[in-house]
Every structure is written in C-alpha cells, then in structure tokens.
C-alpha positions as CSV (number, residue, x, y, z in Angstrom):
1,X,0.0,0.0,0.0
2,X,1.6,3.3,-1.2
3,X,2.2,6.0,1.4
4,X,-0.7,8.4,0.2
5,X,-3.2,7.4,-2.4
6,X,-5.1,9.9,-5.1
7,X,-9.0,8.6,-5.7
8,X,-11.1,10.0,-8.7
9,X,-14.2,11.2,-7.6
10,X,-16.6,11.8,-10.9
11,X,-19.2,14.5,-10.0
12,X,-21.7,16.2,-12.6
13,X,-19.7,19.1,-12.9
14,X,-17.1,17.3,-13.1
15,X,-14.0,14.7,-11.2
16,X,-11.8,16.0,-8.3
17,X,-9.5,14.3,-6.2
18,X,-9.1,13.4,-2.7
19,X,-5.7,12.3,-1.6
20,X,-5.0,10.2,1.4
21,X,-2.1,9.4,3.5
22,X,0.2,10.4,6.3
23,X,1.7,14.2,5.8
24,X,-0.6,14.9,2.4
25,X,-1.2,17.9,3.9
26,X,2.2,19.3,3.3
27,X,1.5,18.7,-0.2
28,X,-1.9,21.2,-0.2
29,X,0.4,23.8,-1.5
30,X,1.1,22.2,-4.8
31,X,-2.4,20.7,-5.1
32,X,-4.0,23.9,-5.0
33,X,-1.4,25.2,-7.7
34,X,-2.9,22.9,-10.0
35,X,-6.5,24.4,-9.8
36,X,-7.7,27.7,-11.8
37,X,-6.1,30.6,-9.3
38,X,-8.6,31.8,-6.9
39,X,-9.0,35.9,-6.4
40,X,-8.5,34.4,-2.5
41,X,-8.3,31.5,0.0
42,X,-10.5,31.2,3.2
43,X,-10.5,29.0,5.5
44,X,-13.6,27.9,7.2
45,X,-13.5,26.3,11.0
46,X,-14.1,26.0,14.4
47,X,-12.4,27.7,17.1
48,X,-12.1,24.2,18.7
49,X,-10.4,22.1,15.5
50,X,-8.4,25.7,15.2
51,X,-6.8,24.9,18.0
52,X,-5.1,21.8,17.8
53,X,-4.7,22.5,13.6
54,X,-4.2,26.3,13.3
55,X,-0.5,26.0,13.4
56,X,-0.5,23.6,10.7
57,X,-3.0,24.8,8.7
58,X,-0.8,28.3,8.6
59,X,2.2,26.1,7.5
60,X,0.4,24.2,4.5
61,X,-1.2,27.1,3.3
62,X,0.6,30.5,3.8
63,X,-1.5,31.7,1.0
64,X,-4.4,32.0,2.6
65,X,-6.2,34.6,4.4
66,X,-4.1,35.3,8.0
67,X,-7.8,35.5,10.1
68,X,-10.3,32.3,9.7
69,X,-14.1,32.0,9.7
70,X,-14.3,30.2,13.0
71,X,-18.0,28.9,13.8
72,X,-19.7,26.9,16.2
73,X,-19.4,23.1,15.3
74,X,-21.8,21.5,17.6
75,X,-24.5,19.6,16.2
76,X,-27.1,21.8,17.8
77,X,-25.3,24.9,15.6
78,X,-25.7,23.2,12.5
79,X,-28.6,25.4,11.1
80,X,-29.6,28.3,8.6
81,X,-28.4,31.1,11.2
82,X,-24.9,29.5,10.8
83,X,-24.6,30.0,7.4
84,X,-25.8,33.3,7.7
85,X,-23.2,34.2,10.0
86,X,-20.8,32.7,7.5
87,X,-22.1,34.3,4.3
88,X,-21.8,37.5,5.9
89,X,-18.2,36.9,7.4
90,X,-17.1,36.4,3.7
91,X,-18.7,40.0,2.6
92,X,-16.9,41.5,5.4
93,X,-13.6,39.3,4.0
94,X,-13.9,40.5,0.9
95,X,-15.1,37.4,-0.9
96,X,-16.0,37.2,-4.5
97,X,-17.1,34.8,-6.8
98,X,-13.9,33.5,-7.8
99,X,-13.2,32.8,-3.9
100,X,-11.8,29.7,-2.7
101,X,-13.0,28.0,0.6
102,X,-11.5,25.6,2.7
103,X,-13.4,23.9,5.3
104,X,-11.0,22.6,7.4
105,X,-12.7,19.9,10.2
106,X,-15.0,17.4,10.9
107,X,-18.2,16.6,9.6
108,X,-20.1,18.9,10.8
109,X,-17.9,21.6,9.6
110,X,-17.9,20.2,6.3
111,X,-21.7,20.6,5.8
112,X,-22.1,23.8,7.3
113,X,-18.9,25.0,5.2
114,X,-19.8,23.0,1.6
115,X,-23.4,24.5,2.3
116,X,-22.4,27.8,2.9
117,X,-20.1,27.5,-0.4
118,X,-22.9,26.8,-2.3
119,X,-25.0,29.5,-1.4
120,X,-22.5,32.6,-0.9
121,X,-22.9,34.1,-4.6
122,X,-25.0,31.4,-5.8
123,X,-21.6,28.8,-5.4
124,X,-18.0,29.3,-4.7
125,X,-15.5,27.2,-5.1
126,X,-14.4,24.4,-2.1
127,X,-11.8,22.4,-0.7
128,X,-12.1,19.6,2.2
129,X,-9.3,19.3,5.0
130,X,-11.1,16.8,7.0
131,X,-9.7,16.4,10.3
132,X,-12.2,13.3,12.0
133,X,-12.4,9.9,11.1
134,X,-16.0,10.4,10.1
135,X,-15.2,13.4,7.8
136,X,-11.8,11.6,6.3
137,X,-13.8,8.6,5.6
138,X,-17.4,9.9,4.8
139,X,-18.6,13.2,5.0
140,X,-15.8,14.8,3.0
141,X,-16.5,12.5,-0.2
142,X,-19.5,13.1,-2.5
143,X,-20.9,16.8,-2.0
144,X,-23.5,16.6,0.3
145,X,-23.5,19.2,2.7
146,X,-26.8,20.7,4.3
147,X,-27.9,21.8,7.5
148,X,-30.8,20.7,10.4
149,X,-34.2,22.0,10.9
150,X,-35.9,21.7,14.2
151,X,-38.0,19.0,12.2
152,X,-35.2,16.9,11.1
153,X,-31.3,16.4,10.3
154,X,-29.6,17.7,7.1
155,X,-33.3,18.8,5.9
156,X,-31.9,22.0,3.9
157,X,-28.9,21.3,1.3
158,X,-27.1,21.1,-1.6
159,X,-25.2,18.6,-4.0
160,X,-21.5,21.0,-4.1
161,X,-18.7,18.8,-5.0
162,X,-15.5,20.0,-3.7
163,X,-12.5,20.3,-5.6
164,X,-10.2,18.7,-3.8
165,X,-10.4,16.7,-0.7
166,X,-6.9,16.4,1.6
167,X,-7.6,13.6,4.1
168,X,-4.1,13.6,6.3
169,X,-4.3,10.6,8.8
170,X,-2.0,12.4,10.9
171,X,-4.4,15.0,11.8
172,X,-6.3,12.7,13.7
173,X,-3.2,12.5,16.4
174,X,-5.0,15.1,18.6
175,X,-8.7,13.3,18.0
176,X,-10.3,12.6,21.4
177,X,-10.9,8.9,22.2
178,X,-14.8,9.2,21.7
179,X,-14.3,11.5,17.8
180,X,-12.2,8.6,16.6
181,X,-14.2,5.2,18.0
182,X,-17.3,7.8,16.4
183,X,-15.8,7.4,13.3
184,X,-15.2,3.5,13.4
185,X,-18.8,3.0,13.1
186,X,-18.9,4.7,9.5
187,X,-15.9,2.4,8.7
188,X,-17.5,-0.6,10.1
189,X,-20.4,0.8,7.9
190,X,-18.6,0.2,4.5
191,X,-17.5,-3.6,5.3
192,X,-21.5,-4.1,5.7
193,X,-22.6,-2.6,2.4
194,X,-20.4,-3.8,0.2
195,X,-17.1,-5.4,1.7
196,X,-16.8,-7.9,3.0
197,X,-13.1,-8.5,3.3
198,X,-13.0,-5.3,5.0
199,X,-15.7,-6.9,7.7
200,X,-13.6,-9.4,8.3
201,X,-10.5,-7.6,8.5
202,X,-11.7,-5.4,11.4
203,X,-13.4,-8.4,13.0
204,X,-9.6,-9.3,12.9
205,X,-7.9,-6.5,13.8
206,X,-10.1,-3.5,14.8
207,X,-8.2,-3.2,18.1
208,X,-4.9,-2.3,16.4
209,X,-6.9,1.0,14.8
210,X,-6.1,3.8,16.6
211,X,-5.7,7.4,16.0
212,X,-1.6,7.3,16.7
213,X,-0.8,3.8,14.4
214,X,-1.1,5.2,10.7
215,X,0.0,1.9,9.3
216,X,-2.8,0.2,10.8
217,X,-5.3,3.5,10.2
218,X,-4.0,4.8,6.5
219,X,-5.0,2.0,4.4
220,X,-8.1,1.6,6.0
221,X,-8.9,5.4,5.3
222,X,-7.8,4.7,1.6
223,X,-10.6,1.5,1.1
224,X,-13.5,3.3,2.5
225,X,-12.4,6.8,0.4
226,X,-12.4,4.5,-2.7
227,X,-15.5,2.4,-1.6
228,X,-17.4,5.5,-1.4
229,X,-16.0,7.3,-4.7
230,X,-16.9,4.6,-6.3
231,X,-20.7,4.9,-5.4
232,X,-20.8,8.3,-5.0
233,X,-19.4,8.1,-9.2
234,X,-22.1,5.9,-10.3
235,X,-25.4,8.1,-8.3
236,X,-23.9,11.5,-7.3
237,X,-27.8,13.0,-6.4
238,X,-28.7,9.5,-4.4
239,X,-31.6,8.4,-6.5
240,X,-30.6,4.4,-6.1
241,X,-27.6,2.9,-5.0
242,X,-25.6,5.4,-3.0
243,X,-28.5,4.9,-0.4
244,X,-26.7,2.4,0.5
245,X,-24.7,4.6,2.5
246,X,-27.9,4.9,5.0
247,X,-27.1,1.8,6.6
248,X,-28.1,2.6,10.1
249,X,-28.4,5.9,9.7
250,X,-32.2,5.7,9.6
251,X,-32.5,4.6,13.4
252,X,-29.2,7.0,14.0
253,X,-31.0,10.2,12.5
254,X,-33.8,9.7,14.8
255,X,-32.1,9.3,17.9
256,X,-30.1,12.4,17.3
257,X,-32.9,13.9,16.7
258,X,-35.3,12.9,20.0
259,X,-32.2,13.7,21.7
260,X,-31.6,17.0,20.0
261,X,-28.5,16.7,18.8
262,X,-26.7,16.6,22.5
263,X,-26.3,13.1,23.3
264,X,-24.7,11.5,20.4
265,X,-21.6,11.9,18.2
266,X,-23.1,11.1,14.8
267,X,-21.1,8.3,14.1
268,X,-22.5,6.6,18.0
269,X,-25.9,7.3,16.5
270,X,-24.9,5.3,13.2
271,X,-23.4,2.9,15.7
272,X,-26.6,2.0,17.1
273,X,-28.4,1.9,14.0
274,X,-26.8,-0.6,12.6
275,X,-27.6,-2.8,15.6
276,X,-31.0,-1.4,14.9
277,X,-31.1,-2.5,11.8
278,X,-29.6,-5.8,11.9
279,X,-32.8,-6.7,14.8
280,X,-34.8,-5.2,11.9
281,X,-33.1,-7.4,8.9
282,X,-33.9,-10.5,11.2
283,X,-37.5,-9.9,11.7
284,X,-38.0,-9.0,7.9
285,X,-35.6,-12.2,6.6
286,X,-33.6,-10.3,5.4
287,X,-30.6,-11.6,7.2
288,X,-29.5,-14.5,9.4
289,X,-29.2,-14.7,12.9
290,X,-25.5,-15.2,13.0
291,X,-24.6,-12.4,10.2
292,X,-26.6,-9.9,12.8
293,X,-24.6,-11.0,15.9
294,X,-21.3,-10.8,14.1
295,X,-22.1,-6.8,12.8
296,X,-23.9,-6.3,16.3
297,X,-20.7,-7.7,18.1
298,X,-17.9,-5.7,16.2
299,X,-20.4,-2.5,16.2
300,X,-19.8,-3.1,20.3
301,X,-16.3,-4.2,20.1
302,X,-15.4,-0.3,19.3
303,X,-16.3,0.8,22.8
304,X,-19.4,2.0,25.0
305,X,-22.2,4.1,23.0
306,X,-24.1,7.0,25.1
307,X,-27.4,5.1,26.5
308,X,-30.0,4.9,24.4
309,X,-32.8,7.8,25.4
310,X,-35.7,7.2,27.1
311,X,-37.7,7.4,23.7
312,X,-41.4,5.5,23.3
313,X,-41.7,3.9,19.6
314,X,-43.7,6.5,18.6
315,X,-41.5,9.4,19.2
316,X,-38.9,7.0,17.1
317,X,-41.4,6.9,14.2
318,X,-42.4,10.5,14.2
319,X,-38.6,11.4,14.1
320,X,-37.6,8.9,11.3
321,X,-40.9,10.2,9.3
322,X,-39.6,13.8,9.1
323,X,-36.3,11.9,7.4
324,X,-35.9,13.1,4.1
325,X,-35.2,9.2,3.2
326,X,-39.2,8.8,3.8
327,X,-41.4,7.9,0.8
328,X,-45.0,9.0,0.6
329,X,-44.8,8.3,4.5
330,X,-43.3,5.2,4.3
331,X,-40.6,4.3,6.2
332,X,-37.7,3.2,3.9
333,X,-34.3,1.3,5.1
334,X,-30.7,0.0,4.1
335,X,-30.9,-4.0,5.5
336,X,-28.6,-6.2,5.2
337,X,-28.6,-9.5,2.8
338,X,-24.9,-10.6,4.2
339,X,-22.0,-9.4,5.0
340,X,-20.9,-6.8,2.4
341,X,-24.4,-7.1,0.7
342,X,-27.2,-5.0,1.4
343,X,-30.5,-4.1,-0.1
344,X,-31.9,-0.4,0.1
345,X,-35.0,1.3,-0.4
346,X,-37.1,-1.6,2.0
347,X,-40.3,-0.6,3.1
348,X,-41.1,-1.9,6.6
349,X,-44.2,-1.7,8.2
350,X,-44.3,0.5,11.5
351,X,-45.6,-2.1,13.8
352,X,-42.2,-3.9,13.1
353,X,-39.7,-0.8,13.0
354,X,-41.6,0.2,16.2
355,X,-41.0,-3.9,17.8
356,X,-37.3,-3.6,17.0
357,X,-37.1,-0.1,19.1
358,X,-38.8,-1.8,21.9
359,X,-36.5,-5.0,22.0
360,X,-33.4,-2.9,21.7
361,X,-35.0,-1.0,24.4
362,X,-35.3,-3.5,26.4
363,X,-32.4,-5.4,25.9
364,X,-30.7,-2.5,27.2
365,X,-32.6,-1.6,29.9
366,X,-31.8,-5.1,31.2
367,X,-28.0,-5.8,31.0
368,X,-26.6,-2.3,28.4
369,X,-27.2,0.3,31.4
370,X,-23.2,0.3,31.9
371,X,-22.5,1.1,28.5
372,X,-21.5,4.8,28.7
373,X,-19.3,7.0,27.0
C-alpha cells in the first residue's frame, strides 16, 4: 500500500481528487497550484479544531487569508443562522465569486462550510481538510453538505462537490478517544454494504486502529475513500444505490434527533443503528441470525455508545418520518442480505420498526445500562 493514495471522484460538474495518507497535507500547496487561481483563499473552522490544527494549517497554506471563519461546530449549531453568519463573514472578507473556501474539520464543519459555499454568490469554489475519522472517511467525499431544521437532520442542502479533498491521517493525532471510536462506526459501515473483506479484517484487527498507528489507520482510510467514490461516481444526487450509504443511519438520525443533537456523536448514532437494523433485517428475513450477531458484536467491540434515550416507539417513528429518506410516508431502510451485501429502499411496516425499538430498548434496559461514553 503506497504511502498516500489519489482517488477519482466523478461528479456532474465534473471529477476532483481526494488524496489520502500520512503528511498529504504538506502537499496542499502544490495541489492547489494545479486548480484555476482563486481571487483568494478562506478558510472555514471552528475555534475548537483551530486549535489543535491552526499552526498547521498556517504552515500548508501561507496563501491564505491570515484571520479564519471560526464557527460553532456542535450539532445543535448546525442550522440556517450559521450559514448566515458565514455568508456575511465572507462579505466583510472581501469574498467574490472567484473565492476559494477551505473547510478545514470534521463533519459537521464540512456541511455547514460545503453549504455555505454553495449559497454565498450562488456557489463558490471548495476544498475539504477533514480532520475526524468520520469526515476523512465519509462526509468529506460526494458533495452533500446541508444543514438541520428543528423538524429533522440535514433537511436543507445542496449537492457542491469539492475540488479537492486532503484527508491527512495524521491530523487525527490530537482526535479525542470518543471522535475517533465515532468514526469507526462509518468504517464498520462500508465492510456491511459492500465489503466484506474489510468486515472481516476489522473483525480481525479493529483493536490495532487507533488514531496514533497510521499503518494500521491509512489503508483503512484509503478502502473506505475508494468504496465510497466509487458509489458516490455511479449516483452522485442518491436516486438508487448510494443509499446504501444509510445503513443505520435511519434509526441514528432519529435518535439524534429525540435527543436533540446533545447526546450522540453522529457516528455513536450510526453505531446504534446498525444494531437497529440488523434486529430489523432478522424480523424482515432479510438476514441470518448469525450475520446480525457478528455486525452487532464488532459494532460493540469499538467501545461503550451513550445510552439509548428514554424514547417510546412512537417518538422514534415520528422522528424517522420527518427523514428526508421517507417515501410518501413510508418508512424506507438500508438492510442487510450478508456481509458486504445490502438491499436499500425496503419498506417496513411501523408495527415492526416500532417492535425492534422496543427489543433494543429493552435489551438495554436489562444488561446495556453500563455502556456509557
């Protein structure tokens, strides 16, 4: 496996790269060279990823502007006034249309930061520097960005491909325990859908990952980039199968949303999906017994989730019917066939979405009540 890898990501508008690796981010620099010269460079972040990355950031790109957009990047700050308050930093920055932004942090940042890109003048141009697991291996890769509405998660958007996605594995040095076992659930995610060597690789050797070992982490990083490019290439505006890339996230969105946004990292939310929907994929035969207890027991083998809130069914349902991957009001879910097979788009009746919440519910409330972050 070569030290850093470049992966093609074909967009509408066009392909753009995203390089992986330990120390690609001293090669921003040059990268950016090759891209049509911006009137200006700003970065976009939080005062709390500015913190541990500013120094660096400053070092890789000396070209850009000396005083960042810093922003709020809690979950509960993803929303419109955000962006707002970004759009109008960039007047008072002196931001045209041929302005270059650079979000530099995790997930969240990405979205608010890609939104915000694609709204300031009607679209801006963008670059990722994702510095969580999550963003590295997920959010930074396929252009969704968005933000949440009381109603529901990520329920005002836009498709804006970046142009260039820098994903530096040793960024994540400084990543609090919880941020990177977060973002273990997302890779756990990709051996599900569609890999099943992966699966069986962490089942293997997921103790070894860890945010200091970068020849354990890198190549990992690289598989899911490239798993996802690869679907994100074939269905950039998700109309079949990048829904795929819901696995779990159904159940997840919901409880982040019942909790309002405060008790879960996403990626814990996405964790416990999956276990959700494994139950679910039982009781629909979708999927045996023993392929559930293998995801269910690597899912846990990352570390304690948050406890599940104390959430009746139908304050799951309500919350997973203001999703925008609903259908006519029809609950719609990733499940699983196998081990790096899954079907999406299943309809599943409430009665049985709202069975499996109990169960898990229970299940916990009996012998989980120690599992806290």
């Amino acid at each position: 496996m070569p030290a850093s890898s470049k992966i093609i990501v074909r967009a509408k508008s066009g392909q753009y790269g995203a390089i992986c690796g330990r120390g690609v981010l001293s090669k921003t620099t040059r990268q950016l060279a090759r891209l049509a010269q911006p009137s200006g460079i700003f970065l976009l972040s939080s005062a709390r990823v500015w913190r541990y990355c500013g120094r660096s950031m400053r070092r890789a790109l000396p070209q850009a502007s000396r005083r960042p957009i810093l922003f709020d990047d809690r979950e509960a700050s993803k929303n419109l006034s955000t962006i707002e308050s970004i759009c109008r930093a960039l007047v008072r920055a002196g931001a045209d249309r041929r302005a270059l932004l650079i979000a530099v942090g995790g997930g969240v940042v990405g979205d608010i930061a890609g939104f915000a890109a694609a709204a300031y003048l009607r679209g801006v141009r963008l670059v990722h520097i994702p510095t969580t697991l999550v963003a590295q291996v997920d959010s930074a890769i396929g252009g969704k960005t968005g933000v949440n509405l009381p109603e529901g998660k990520n329920l005002v958007g836009a498709f804006y491909p970046p142009e260039l996605v820098v994903a530096d594995s040793a960024l994540l040095r400084t990543l609090p325990a919880r941020e990177f076992r977060s973002g273990l659930y997302e890779v756990i995610k990709y051996g599900v859908i569609g890999d099943s060597r992966l699966f069986e690789s962490l089942e293997r050797n997921i103790d070894t990952l860890s945010a200091d070992n970068a020849a354990a982490l890198s190549p990992v990083i690289a598989r899911c980039v490239a798993a996802k490019a690869k679907i994100v290439s074939e269905d950039e505006r998700e109309s079949g199968p990048r829904e795929l890339l819901n696995f779990g996230h159904t159940f997840g969105h919901a409880l982040e949303s019942v909790t309002h946004y405060k008790a879960f990292r996403h990626g814990e939310a996405v964790g416990w999906g999956m276990i959700a929907a494994s139950l679910l994929a039982i009781v629909t035969h979708h999927l045996l017994p023993e392929d559930a207890a293998r995801i269910i027991r690597l899912v846990r083998r990352v570390g304690l989730l948050p406890p599940l809130p104390n959430a009746s069914a139908a304050e799951m349902l309500k919350a997973m019917r203001s999703d925008k991957k609903t259908r006519h009001g029809r609950l719609r879910f990733v499940l699983p066939r196998s081990i790096g097979r899954c079907e999406f788009g299943v309809e599943v009746e409430d009665s049985l979405v709202a069975s499996v919440w109990q169960e898990l519910s229970a299940v916990y409330a009996h012998n989980g009540r120690r599992s806290r972050a």
